[in-house]
C-alpha positions as CSV (number, residue, x, y, z in Angstrom):
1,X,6.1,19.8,2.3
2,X,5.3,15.8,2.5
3,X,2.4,14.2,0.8
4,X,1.5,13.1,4.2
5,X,1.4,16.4,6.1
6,X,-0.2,18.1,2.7
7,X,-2.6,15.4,2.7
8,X,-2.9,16.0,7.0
9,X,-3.7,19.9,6.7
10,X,-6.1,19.4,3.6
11,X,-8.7,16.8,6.0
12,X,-8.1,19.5,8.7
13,X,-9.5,22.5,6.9
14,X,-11.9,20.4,4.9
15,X,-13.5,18.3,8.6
16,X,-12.9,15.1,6.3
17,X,-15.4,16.6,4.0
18,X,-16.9,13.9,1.9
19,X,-16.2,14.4,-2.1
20,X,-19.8,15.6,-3.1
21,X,-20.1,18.3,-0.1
22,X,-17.3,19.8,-1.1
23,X,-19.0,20.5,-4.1
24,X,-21.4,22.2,-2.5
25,X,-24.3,19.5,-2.8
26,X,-27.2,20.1,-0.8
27,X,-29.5,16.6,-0.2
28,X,-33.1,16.0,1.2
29,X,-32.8,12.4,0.7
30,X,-34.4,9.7,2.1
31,X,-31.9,7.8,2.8
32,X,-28.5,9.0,3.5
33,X,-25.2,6.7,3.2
34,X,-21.9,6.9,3.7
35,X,-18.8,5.0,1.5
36,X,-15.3,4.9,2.5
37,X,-12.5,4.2,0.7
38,X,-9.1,4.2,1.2
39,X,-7.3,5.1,-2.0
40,X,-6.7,8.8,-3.6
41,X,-9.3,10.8,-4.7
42,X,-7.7,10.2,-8.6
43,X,-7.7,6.3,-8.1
44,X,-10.5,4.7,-10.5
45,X,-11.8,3.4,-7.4
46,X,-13.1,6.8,-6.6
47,X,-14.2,7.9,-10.1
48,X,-16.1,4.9,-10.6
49,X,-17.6,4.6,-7.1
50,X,-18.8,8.5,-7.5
51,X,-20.2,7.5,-11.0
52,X,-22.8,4.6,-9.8
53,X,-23.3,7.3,-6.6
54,X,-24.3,9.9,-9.3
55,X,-26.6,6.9,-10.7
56,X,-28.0,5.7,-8.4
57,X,-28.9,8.6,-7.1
58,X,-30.4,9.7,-10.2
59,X,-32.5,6.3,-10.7
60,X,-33.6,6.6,-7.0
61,X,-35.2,10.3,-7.6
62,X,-32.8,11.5,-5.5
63,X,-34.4,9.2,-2.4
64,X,-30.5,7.3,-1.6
65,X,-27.8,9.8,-1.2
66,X,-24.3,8.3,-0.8
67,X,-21.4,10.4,0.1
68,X,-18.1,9.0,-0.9
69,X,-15.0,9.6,2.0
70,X,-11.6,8.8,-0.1
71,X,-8.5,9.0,1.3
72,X,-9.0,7.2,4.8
73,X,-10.6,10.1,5.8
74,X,-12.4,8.4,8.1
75,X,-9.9,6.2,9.7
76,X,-7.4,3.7,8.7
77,X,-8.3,0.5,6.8
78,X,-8.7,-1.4,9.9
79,X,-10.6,1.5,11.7
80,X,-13.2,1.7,8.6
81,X,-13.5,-2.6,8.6
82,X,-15.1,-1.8,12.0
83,X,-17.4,1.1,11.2
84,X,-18.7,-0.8,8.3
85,X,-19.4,-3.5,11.0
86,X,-21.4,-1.0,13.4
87,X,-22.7,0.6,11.4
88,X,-20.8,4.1,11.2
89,X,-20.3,3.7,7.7
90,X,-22.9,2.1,5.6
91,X,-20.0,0.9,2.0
92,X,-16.5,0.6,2.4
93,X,-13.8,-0.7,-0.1
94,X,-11.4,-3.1,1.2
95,X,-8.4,-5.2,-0.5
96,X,-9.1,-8.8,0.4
97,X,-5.2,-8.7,2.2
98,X,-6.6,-6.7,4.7
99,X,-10.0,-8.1,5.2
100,X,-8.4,-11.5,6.0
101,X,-7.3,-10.0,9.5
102,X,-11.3,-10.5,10.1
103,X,-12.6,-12.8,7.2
104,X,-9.5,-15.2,6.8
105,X,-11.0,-17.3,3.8
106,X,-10.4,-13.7,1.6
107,X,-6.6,-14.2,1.8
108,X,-7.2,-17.0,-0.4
109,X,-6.9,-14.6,-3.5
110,X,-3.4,-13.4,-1.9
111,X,-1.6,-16.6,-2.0
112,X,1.8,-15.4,-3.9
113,X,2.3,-16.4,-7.3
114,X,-1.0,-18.1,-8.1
115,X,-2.5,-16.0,-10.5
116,X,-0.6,-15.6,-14.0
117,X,-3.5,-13.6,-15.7
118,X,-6.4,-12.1,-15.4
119,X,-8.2,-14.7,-17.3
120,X,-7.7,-17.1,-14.2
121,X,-8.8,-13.7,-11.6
122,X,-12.0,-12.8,-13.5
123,X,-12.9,-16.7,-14.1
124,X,-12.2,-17.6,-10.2
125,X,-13.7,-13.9,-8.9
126,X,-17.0,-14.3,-11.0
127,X,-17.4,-18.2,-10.5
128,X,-17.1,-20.5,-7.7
129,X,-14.0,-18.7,-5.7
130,X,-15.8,-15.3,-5.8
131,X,-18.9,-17.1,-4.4
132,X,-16.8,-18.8,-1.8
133,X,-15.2,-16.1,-0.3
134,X,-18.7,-13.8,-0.4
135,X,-20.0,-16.5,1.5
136,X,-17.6,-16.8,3.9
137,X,-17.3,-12.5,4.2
138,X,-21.3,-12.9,5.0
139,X,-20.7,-15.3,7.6
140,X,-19.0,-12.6,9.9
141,X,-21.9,-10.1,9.7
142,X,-21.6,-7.8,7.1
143,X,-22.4,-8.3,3.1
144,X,-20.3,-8.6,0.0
145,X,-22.0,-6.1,-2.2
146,X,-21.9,-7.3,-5.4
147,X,-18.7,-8.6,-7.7
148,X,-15.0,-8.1,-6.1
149,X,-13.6,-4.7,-8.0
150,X,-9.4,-4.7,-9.2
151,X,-7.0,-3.9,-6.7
152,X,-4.1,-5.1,-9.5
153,X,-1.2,-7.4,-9.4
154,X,1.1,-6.3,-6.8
155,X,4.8,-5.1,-7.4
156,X,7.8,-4.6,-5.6
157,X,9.8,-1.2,-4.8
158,X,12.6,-0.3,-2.8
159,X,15.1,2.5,-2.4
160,X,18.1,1.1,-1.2
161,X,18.8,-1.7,-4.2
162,X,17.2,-3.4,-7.1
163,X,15.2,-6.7,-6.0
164,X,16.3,-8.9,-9.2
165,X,16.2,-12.6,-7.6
166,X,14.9,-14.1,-4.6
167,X,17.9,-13.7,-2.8
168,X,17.7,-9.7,-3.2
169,X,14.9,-10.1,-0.2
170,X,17.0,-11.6,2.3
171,X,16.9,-9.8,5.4
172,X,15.4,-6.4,3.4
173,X,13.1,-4.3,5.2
174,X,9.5,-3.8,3.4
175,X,6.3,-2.4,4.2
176,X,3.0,-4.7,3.9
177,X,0.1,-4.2,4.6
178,X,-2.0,-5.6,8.1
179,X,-2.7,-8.6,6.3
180,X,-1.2,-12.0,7.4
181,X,-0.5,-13.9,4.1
182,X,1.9,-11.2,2.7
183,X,3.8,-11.2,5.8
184,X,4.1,-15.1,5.2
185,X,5.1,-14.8,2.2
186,X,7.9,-12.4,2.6
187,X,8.6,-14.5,5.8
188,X,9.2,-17.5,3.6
189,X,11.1,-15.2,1.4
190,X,13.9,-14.0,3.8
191,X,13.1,-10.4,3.6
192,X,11.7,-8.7,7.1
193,X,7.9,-7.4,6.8
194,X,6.6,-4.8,8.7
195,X,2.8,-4.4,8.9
196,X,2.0,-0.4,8.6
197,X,-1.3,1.3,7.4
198,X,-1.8,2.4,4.4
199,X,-2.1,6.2,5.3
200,X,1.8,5.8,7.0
201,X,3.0,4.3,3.9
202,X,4.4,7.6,2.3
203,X,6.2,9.1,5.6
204,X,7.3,5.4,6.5
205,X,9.5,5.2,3.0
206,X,10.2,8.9,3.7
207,X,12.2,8.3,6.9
208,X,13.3,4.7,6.1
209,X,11.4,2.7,8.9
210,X,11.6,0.4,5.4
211,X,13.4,0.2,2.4
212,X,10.7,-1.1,0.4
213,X,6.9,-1.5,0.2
214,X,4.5,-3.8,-2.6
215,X,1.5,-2.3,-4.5
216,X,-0.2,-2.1,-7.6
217,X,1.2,0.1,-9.9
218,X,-1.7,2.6,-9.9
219,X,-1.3,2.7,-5.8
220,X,2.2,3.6,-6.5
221,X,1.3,6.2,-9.1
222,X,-1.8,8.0,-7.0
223,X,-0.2,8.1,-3.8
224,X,3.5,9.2,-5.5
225,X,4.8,6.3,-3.5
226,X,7.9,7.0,-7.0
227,X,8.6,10.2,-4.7
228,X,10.3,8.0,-2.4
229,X,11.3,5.1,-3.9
230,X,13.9,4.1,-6.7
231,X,13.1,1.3,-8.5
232,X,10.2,-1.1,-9.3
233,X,10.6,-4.9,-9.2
234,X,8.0,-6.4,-11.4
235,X,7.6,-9.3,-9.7
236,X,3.7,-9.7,-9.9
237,X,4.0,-11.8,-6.8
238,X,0.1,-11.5,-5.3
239,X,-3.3,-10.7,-7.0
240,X,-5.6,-8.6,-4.6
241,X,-9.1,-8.0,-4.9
242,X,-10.9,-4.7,-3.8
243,X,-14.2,-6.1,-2.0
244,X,-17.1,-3.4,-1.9
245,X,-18.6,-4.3,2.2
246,X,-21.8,-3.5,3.2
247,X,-23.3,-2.7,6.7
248,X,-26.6,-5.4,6.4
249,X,-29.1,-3.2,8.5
250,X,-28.0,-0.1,6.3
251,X,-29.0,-2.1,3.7
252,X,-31.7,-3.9,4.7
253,X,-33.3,-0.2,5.2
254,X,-33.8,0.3,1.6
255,X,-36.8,-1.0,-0.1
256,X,-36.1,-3.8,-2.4
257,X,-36.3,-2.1,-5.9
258,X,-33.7,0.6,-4.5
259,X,-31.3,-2.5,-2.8
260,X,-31.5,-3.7,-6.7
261,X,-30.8,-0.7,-7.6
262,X,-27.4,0.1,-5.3
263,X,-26.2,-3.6,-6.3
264,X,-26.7,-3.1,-10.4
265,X,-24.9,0.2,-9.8
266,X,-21.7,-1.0,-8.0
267,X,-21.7,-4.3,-10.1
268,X,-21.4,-1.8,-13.1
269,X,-18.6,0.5,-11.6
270,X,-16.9,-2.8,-10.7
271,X,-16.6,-3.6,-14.3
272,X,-15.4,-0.3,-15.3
273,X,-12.9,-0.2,-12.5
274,X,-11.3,-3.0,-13.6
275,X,-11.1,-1.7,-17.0
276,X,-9.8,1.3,-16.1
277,X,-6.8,-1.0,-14.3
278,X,-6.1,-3.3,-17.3
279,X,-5.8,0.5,-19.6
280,X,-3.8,1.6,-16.5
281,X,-1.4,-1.7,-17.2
282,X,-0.2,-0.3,-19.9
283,X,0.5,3.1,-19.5
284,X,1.6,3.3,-15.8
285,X,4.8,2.1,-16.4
286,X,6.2,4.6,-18.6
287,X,4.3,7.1,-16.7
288,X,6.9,6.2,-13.7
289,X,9.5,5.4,-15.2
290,X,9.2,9.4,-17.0
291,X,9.1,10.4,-13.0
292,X,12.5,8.4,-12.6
293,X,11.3,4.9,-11.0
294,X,13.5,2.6,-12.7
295,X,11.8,-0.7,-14.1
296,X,13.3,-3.9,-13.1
297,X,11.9,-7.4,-14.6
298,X,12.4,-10.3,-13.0
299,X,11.9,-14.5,-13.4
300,X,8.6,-14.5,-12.0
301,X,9.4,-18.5,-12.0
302,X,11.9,-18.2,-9.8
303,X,10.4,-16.6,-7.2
304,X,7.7,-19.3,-7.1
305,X,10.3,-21.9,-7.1
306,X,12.0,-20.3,-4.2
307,X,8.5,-20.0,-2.2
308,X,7.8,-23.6,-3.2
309,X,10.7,-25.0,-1.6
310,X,9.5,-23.5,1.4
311,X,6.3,-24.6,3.6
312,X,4.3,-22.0,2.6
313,X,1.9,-23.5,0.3
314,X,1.2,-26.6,3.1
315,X,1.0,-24.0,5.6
316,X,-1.5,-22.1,3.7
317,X,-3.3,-25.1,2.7
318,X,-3.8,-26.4,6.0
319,X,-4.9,-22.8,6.9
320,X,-7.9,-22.3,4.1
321,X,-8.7,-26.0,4.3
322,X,-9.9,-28.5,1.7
323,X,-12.4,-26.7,0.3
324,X,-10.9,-23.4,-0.5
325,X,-7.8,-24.6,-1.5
326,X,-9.9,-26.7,-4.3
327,X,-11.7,-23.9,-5.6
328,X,-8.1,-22.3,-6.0
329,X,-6.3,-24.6,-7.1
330,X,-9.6,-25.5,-10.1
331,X,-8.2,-22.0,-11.1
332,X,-5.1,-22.1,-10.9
333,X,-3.6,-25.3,-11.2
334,X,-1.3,-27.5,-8.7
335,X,0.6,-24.8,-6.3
336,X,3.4,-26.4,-4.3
């Protein structure tokens, strides 16, 4: 049985139960939320999201009651990015790539090959980039709540060959995600991307609509993408953020001391998360590699060189605009 048809039959006999009912939590509340996510119930996004829930309930006296939905049990990524606007659901995590489709100034974390460490992500994400792109995010109608969580540096699988060099991606066929930077950049690369949801990732590799996709490692660990796929090119190639969202009139509902409350409660779950990812760094890839992914490293230079002598970076620029591109760039150095 596929992951995909396991994970189909679970959400049917469950009725998308959130994590907490299943549990058999019962909740008078004042104020009942919901928070979607879309990764596995064992990513860290979901154990530290149902941490600060468990919080802030408790520092609440049991007043805000937020059920967490993993899993895209409520919809795809781009079905959830409009419930979170309506209203439908009140939290929903996000990787900037995605949320570019609606907020285009958060694909500014995505451009490929800017960030080298995570000295230059936490220094941009907490300072003046961060504030940009919550700014921008709050401009469209709903609220960036709190500091951007880790979605990871983003590697490069594939089942039919190893990706080595630049030239491996000419004309190969690889799953990204709805998010219009990555298709650039694979675009620019020669390879041929195909935008697919997250939740057809597993059966897409499965039946070769694609040879290939790019995630984190830990994505690749909790959804067994290794089940389907044969090696791992760490090429590091795009830093994504996860982005907390917030509905404002959800919000805006709670009195003041609770808002401060929610927001001191996610802010510390975001710093654990992205603990638990740099741990996760370290151990992941022997993890997969015991499950038979094979490892492949790569000239992370070369890549850029290659994208470099494309127009991607002017095209990007010209995109994001002066402003933007600064506040990168003051992180990152020249790109281009």
């Amino acid at each position: 049985m596929t992951n995909t048809t396991t994970r189909r039959r679970f959400l049917a006999a469950t009725g998308a139960l959130p994590i907490a009912a299943m549990a058999g939590r019962a909740s008078a509340a004042d104020f009942t939320l919901k928070f979607a996510t879309g990764q596995d119930p064992s990513h860290p996004v979901n154990k530290r999201a149902a941490e600060a829930i468990a919080r802030i309930k408790a520092a609440t006296g049991g007043k805000v009651d937020i059920a967490l939905f993993p899993a895209n049990q409520l919809g795809s990524d781009p079905d959830l990015l409009g419930q979170v606007r309506s209203g439908a659901v009140d939290f929903f995590n996000i990787g900037a790539s995605v949320l570019a489709t609606l907020v285009p100034a958060a694909g500014i974390v995505n451009v490929g090959f800017a960030f080298t460490t995570y000295d230059q992500v936490w220094k941009a994400m907490d300072g003046e980039l961060g504030a940009y792109v919550a700014k921008k995010i709050g401009e469209t109608g709903i609220v960036q709540m709190g500091k951007s969580w880790d979605n990871g540096f983003r590697q490069l699988t594939s089942s039919t060959k190893p990706i080595k060099t630049p030239a491996d991606l000419k004309g190969f066929k690889i799953r990204v995600p709805p998010a219009p930077i990555l298709t650039s950049l694979f675009q620019a690369l020669g390879a041929g991307p195909s935008p697919i949801n997250f939740n057809e990732v597993y059966s897409s590799l499965q039946t070769k609509v694609v040879e290939g996709q790019e995630n984190p490692l830990a994505i690749i660990a909790t959804a067994k993408l290794y089940e389907v796929q044969k090696w791992c090119s760490m090429t590091s190639h795009v830093w994504d953020a996860y982005l907390v969202l917030g509905n404002p009139a959800s919000f805006g509902r709670l009195p003041k001391d609770m808002q401060a409350i929610v927001l001191r409660e996610f802010d510390r779950a975001a710093l654990d998360e992205r603990a638990d990812i740099a741990k996760l760094s370290d151990s992941l890839k022997a993890d997969l590699a015991a499950k038979g992914l094979q490892f492949v490293d790569v000239d992370k230079a070369a890549f850029r060189k290659a994208l470099a002598a494309t127009t991607f970076y002017k095209d990007w620029k010209g995109k994001f605009g002066a402003e933007g591109w600064g506040l990168l760039e003051k992180a990152v150095g020249p790109l281009g």
